[in-house]
N, C-alpha and C positions, 0 to 999 in steps of 0.2 A: 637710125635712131637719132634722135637730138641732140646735139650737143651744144646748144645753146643754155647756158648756166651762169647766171652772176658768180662772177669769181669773188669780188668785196665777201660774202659769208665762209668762202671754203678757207679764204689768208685769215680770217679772223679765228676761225676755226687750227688751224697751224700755229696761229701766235698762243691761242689759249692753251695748246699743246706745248707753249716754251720755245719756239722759234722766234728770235730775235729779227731774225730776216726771213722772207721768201720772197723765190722770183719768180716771175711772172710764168714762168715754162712750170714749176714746181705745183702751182697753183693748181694749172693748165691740165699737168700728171695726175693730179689730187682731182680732176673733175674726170677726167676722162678714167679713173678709176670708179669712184662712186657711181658713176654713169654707168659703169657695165657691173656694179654689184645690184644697182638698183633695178637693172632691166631683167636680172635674174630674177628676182625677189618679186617683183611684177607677174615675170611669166607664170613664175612657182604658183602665186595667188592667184593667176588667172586659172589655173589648173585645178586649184583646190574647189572656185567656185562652181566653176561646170561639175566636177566631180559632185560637189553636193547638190545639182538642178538648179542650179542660181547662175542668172548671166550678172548680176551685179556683184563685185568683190567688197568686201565688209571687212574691217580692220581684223576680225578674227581671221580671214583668210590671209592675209598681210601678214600677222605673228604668225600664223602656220608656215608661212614659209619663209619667215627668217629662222626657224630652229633648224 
């Protein structure tokens, strides 16, 4: 999987959460987390579309599988 991810939006995204400081490993933890929530979230959708005859995924298959 990728793990290639501007870090600058995920510290911006920590400081907006109230974190006066983060380091760079923090960051790092905070990508490599969303990274494998998001690869769920992905498969979940990709599952959803075949399921309904569609090879293309649509945001509704996307909400379907973040609930």
């Amino acid at each position: 999987m990728v793990r290639t991810f501007p870090l600058a939006p995920l510290e911006k995204i920590a400081r907006e959460a109230g974190a006066e400081r983060v380091s760079v490993s923090a960051v790092e933890a905070l990508r490599d987390a969303v990274l494998d929530v998001a690869e769920v979230i992905a498969m979940d959708a990709v599952a959803a579309s075949k399921h309904a005859g569609r090879v293309t995924v649509k945001e509704s298959d996307i909400k379907l599988a973040v609930k």
